[in-house]
C-alpha positions as a Markdown table, in Angstrom:
| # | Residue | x | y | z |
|---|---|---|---|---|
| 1 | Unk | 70.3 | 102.9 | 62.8 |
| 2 | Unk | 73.2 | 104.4 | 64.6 |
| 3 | Unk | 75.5 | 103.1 | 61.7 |
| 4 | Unk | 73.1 | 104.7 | 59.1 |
| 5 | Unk | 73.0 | 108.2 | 60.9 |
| 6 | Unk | 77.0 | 108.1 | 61.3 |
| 7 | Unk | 76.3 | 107.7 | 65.6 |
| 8 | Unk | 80.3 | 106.7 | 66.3 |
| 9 | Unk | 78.7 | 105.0 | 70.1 |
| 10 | Unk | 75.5 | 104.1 | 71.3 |
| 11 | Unk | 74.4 | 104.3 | 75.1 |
| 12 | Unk | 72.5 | 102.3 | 76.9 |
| 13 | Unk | 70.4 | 102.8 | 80.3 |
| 14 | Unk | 71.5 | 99.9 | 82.4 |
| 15 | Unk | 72.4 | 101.3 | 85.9 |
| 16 | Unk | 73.8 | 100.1 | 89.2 |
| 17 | Unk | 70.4 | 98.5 | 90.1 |
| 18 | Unk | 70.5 | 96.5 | 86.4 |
| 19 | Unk | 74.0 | 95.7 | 87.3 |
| 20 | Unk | 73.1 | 94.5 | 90.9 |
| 21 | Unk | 70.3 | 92.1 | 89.1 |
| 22 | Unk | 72.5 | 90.7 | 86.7 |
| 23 | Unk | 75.6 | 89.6 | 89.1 |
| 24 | Unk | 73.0 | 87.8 | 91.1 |
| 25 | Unk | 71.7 | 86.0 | 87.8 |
| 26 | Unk | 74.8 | 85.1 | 87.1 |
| 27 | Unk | 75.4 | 84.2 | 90.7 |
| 28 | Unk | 72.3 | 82.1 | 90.7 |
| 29 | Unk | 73.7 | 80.1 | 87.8 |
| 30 | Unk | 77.0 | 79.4 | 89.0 |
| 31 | Unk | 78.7 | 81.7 | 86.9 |
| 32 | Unk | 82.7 | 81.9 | 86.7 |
| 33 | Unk | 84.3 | 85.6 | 86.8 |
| 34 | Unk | 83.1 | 86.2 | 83.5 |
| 35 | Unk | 79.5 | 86.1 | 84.4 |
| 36 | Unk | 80.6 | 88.3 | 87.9 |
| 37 | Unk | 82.2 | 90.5 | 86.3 |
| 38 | Unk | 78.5 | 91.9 | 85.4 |
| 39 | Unk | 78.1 | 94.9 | 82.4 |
| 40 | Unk | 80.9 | 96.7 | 80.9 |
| 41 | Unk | 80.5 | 100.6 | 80.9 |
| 42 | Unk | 81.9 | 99.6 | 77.5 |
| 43 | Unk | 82.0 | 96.7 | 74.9 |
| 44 | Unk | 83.1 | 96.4 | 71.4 |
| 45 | Unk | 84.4 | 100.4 | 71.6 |
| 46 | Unk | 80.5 | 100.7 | 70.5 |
| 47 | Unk | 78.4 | 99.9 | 73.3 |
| 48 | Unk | 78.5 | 102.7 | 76.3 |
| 49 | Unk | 76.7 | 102.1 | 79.5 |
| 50 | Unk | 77.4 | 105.9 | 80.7 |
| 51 | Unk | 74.4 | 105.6 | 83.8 |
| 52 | Unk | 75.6 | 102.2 | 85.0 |
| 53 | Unk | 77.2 | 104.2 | 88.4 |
| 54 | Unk | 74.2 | 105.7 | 89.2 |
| 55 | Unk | 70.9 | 103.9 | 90.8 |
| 56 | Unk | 67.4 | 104.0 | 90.0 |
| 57 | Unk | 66.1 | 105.9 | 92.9 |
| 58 | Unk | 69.0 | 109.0 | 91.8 |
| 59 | Unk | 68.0 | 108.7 | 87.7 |
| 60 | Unk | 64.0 | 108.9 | 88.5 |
| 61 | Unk | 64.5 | 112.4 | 91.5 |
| 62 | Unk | 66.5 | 113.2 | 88.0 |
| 63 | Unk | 63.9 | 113.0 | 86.0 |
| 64 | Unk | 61.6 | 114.2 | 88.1 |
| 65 | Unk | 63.3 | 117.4 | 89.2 |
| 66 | Unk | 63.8 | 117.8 | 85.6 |
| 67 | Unk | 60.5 | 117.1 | 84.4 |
| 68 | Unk | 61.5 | 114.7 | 81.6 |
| 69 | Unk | 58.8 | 112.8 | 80.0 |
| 70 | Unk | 59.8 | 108.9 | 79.9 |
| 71 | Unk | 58.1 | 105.4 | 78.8 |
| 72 | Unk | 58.2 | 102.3 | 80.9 |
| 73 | Unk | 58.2 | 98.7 | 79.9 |
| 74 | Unk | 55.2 | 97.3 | 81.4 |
| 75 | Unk | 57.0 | 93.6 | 80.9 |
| 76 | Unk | 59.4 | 94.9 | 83.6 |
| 77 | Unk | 57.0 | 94.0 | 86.4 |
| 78 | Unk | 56.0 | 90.9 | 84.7 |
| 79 | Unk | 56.7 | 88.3 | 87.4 |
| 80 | Unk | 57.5 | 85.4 | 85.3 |
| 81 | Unk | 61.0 | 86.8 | 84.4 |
| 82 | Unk | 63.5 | 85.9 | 86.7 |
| 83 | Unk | 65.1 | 89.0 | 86.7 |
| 84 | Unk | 62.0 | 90.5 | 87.7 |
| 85 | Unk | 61.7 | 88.8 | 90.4 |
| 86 | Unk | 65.5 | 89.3 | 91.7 |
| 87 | Unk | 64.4 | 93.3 | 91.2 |
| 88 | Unk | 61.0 | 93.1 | 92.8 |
| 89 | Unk | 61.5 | 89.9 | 95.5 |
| 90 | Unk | 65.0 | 89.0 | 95.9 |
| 91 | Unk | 67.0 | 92.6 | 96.2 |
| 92 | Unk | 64.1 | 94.1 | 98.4 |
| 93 | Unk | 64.7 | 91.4 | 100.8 |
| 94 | Unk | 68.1 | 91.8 | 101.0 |
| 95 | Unk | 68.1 | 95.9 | 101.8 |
| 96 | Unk | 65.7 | 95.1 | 103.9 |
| 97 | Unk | 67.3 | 92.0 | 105.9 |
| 98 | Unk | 71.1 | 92.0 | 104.8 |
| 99 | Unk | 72.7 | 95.2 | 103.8 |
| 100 | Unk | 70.3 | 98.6 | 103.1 |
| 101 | Unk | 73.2 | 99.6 | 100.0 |
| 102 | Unk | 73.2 | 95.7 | 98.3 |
| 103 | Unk | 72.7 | 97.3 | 94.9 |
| 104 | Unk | 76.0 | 99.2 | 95.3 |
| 105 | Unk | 78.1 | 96.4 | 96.8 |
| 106 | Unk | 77.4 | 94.0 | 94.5 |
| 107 | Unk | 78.2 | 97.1 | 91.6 |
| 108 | Unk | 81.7 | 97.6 | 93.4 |
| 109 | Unk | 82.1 | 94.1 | 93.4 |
| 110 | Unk | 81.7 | 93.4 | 89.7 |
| 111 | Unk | 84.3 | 96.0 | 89.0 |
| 112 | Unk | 86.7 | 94.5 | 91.0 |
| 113 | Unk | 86.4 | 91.4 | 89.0 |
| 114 | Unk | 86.1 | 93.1 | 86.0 |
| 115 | Unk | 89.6 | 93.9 | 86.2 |
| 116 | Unk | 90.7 | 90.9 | 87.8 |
| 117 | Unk | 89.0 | 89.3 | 84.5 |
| 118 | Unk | 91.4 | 91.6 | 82.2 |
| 119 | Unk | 94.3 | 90.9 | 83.8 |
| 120 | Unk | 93.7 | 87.3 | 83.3 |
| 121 | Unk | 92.3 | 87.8 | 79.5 |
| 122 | Unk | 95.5 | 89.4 | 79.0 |
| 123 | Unk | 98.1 | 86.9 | 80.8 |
| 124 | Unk | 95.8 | 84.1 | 78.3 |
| 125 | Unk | 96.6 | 85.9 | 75.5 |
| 126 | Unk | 100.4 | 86.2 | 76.2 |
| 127 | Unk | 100.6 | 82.9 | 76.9 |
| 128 | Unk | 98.4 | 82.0 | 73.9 |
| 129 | Unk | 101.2 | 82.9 | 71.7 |
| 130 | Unk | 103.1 | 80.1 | 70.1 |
| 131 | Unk | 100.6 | 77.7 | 70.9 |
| 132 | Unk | 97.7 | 77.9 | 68.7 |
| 133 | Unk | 98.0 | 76.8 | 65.1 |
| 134 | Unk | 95.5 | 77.3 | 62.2 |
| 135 | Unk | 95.1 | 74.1 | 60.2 |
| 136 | Unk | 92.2 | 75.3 | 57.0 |
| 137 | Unk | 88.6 | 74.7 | 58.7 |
| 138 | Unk | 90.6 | 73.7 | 62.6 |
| 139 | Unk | 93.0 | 75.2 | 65.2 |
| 140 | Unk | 95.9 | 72.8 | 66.5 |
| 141 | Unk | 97.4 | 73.2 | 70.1 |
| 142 | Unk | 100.0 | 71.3 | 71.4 |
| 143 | Unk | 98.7 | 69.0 | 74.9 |
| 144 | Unk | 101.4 | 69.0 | 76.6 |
| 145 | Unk | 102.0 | 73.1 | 76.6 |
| 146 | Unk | 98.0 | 73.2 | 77.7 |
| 147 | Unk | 98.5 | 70.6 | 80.5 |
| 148 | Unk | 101.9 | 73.2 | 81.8 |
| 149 | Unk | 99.0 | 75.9 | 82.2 |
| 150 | Unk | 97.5 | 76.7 | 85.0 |
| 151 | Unk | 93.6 | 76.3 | 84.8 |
| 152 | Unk | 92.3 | 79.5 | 84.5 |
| 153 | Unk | 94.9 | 80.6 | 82.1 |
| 154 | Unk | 94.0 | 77.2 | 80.4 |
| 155 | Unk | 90.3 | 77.7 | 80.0 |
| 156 | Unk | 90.6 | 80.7 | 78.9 |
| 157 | Unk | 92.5 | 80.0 | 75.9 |
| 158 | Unk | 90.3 | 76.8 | 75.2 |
| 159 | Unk | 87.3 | 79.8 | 75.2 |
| 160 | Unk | 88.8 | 82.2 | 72.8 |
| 161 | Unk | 89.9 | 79.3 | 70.6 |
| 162 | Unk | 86.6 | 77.4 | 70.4 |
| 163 | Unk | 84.9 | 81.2 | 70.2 |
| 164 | Unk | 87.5 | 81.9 | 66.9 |
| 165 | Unk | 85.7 | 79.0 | 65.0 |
| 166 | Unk | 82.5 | 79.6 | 66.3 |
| 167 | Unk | 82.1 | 83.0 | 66.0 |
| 168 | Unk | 78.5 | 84.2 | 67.6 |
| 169 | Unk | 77.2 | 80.7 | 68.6 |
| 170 | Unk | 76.0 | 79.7 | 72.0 |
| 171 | Unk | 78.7 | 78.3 | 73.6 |
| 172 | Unk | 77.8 | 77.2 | 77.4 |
| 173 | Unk | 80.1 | 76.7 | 80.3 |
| 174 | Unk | 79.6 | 72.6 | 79.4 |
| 175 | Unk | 81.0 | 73.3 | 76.1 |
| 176 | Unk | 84.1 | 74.6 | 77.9 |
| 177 | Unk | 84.1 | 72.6 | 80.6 |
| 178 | Unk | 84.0 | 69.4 | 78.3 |
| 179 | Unk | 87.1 | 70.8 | 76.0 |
| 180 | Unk | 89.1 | 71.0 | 79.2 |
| 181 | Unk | 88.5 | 67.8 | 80.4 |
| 182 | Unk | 89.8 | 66.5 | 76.8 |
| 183 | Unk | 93.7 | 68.0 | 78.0 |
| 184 | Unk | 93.8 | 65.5 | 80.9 |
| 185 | Unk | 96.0 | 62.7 | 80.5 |
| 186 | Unk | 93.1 | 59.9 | 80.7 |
| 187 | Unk | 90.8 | 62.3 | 79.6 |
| 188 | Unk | 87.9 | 61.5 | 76.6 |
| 189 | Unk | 89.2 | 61.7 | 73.1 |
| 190 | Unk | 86.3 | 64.0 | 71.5 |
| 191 | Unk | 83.7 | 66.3 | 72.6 |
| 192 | Unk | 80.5 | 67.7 | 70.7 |
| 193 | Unk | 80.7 | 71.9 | 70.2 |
| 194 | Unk | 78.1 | 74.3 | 68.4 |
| 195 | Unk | 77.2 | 74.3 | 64.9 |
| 196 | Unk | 78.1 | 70.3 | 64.2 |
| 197 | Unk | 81.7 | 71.3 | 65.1 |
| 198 | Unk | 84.4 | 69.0 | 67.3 |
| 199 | Unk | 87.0 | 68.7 | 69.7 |
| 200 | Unk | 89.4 | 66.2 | 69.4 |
| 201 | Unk | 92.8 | 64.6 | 70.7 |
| 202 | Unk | 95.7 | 63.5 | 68.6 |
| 203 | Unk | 98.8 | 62.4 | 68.5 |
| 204 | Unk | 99.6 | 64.9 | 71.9 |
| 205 | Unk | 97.4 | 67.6 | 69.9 |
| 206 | Unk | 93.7 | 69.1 | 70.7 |
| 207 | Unk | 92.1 | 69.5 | 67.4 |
| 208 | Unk | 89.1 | 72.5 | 67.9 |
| 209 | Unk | 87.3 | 72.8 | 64.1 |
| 210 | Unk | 85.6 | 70.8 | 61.5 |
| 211 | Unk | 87.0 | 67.0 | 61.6 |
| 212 | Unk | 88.2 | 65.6 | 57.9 |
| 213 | Unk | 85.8 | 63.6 | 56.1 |
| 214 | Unk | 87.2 | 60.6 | 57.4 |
| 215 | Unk | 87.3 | 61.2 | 60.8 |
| 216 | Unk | 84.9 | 59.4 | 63.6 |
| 217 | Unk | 84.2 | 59.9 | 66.9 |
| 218 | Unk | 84.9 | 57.4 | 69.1 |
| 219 | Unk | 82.7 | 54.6 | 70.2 |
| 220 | Unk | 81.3 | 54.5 | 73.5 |
């Protein structure tokens, strides 16, 4: 719609309280600083969250001092979503036995890793240069310049690599985590990715991609 009517930006209503839910999701699941990091007031230059400073209890006196008409979701008091009950159980119970303004720490909180998160991002792409080469349908990196990195410079690259051949599949924190353990020295040789994809090690490279027809993983 927003491409058809020439809309250059579209914004969306999460606020502080969505963002509070969201780093405790992610908290709940053992999330890394990307998960932390919670919503971005922006993503893809497209996507603006312009209310996510504000919390729920300051947009509805909004509305209500401004008499604007609104529609709510009835699923969002539907207990069987686990974010509902973060928002109606968990959060409740800690403003009520841990810290009254929990929404708003845990909001300050994800934008201090936020930025933490870019400055990492960008020290992964920096060091990403030189190392990653395209061979057809894979991408070729040299073991011995991954196993110099440091691990959270490491994992990142392994993520945007493995993202560049998979572009919009699900790739899970064991996807990662299984490409990472293939840099060790005694580590596997292959490991399964989305979409009947591979990684592999070779002759002191990690191959990420689609193996040649006469490739085969390894017994076990």
């Amino acid at each position: 719609v927003a491409s058809r009517v020439g809309a250059p930006q579209i914004a969306l209503g999460h606020h502080r309280d969505d963002q509070a839910e969201t780093v405790l999701l992610h908290l709940l699941r053992g999330s890394g600083l990307r998960g932390l990091r919670g919503m971005l007031p922006q993503r893809d230059g497209r996507l603006i969250r312009p209310l996510l400073g504000a919390g729920r209890k300051e947009i509805e006196a909004y509305v209500k001092a401004h008499q604007l008409s609104f529609v709510e979701d009835p699923s969002n008091r539907d207990l069987r979503y686990r974010r509902n009950r973060i928002r109606w159980r968990l959060l409740p119970l800690l403003e009520r036995e841990y810290n009254p303004a929990v929404a708003r720490g845990l909001a300050r909180m994800a934008a201090l890793v936020a930025e933490d998160e870019a400055t990492l991002d960008a020290v992964a792409r920096e060091c990403s240069k030189g190392l990653v080469d395209i061979e057809g349908e894979r991408i070729r990196l040299r073991l011995s310049s991954l196993q110099a990195l440091a691990p959270a410079i490491r994992r990142r690259i392994l993520e945007r690599t493995i993202r560049s051949v998979t572009p919009g599949a699900y790739l899970t924190s064991s996807h990662l985590e299984a490409v990472d353990k293939l840099t060790a020295a005694d580590g596997p040789e292959a490991a399964s990715l989305p979409r009947n994809l591979r990684a592999w090690r070779s002759q002191g490279f990690l191959y990420v991609g689609r193996p040649r027809p006469e490739w085969r993983a390894p017994t076990v």
